[in-house]
N, C-alpha and C positions, 0 to 999 in steps of 0.2 A: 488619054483614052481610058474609058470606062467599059468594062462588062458587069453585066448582072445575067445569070443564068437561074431560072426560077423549073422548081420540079414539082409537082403536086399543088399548086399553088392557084389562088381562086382566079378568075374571068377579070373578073375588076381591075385585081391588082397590075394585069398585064393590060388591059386597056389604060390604067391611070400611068404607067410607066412610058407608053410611045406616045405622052405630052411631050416627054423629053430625050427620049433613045430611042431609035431603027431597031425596030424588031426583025432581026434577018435569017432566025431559023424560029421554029416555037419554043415560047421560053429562054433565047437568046437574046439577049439585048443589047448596043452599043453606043455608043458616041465619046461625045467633048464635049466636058461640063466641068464647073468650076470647085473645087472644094467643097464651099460651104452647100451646093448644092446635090453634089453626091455625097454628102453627110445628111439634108433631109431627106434624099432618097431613102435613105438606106433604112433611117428610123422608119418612113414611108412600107417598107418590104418588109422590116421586123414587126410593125404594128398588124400590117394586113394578110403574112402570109398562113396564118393558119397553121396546120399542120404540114401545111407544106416545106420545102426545102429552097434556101437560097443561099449565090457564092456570089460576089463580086468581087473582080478581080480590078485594080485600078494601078498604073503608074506613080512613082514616088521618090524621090532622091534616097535610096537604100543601096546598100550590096548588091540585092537582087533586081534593082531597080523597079520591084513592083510591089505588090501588096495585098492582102484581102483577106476578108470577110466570109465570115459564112453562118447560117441561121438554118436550125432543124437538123443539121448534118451529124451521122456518128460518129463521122472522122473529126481528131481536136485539129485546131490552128497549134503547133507548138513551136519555141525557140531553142533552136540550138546554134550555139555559137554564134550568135547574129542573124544567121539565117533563117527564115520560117520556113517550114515544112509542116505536112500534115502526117498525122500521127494513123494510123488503122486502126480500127477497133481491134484489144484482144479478147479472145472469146474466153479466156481463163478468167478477165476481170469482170465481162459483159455480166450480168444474171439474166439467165434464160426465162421468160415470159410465164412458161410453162414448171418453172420449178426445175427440171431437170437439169442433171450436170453436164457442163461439155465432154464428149470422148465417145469411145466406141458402145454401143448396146452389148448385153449381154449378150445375145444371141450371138450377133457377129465376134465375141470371146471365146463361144465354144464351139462354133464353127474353125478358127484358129486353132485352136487346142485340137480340134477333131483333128484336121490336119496335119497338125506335128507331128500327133501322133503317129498317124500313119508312116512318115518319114522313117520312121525309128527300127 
C-alpha cells in the first residue's frame, strides 16, 4: 500500500497522480502499485511539486515495516538505530528569514525584570 500526501502543491500534479491512486481526501492519495512504479511516481512529485510539500509513506520489509519519503518538508527523514523517525526543526539551528535571533524581545525582558522587581 502506497500514500502520497501532497500540501501546497500544483492542480496538475494531483490530476496526473489519480492515473494511478484514489484520491480520498484533498491531497491524499492511495493504492497498490508496484515498486518500480512508486519510484517513477515519486521522481513524478519531486519534478512537479513546486514549492509545494510532499510525504509518501509506503510498506517495506523493515523494523518498522514501512517507509517514506518526503520532498519540501522542514522536518529531516533521520536514522536512529535502524529506525526512521523525523527529526523537528530546531529553531536554535533554523536562521530566521528576517535576521533576527530566536528567544524573547526586549521588551518582553523588561517587562520580566519590571516584575521581579516588584516581588522583592
Amino acid at each position: 500500500m502506497v500514500v502520497i500526501i501532497l500540501t501546497d502543491c500544483p492542480l496538475t500534479l494531483r490530476g496526473d497522480l489519480t492515473k494511478w491512486l484514489l484520491e480520498i481526501n484533498a491531497g491524499v492519495f492511495v493504492g497498490r502499485i508496484g515498486k518500480r512504479v512508486r519510484e517513477h511516481l515519486w521522481e513524478r512529485v519531486v519534478k512537479f511539486a513546486g514549492n509545494g510539500r510532499a510525504t509518501m509513506v509506503y510498506g517495506t520489509n523493515n523494523e518498522q515495516r514501512l517507509d517514506f519519503r518526503t520532498h519540501g518538508n522542514v522536518w529531516e527523514p533521520i536514522d536512529f538505530d535502524g529506525i526512521k523517525l523525523m527529526m523537528r526543526p530546531n529553531p536554535a539551528r533554523a536562521e530566521s528569514p528576517s535576521g533576527l535571533k530566536p528567544g524573547f524581545s526586549d521588551a518582553s525582558k523588561r517587562r520580566t525584570a519590571k516584575r521581579m522587581r516588584g516581588r522583592s
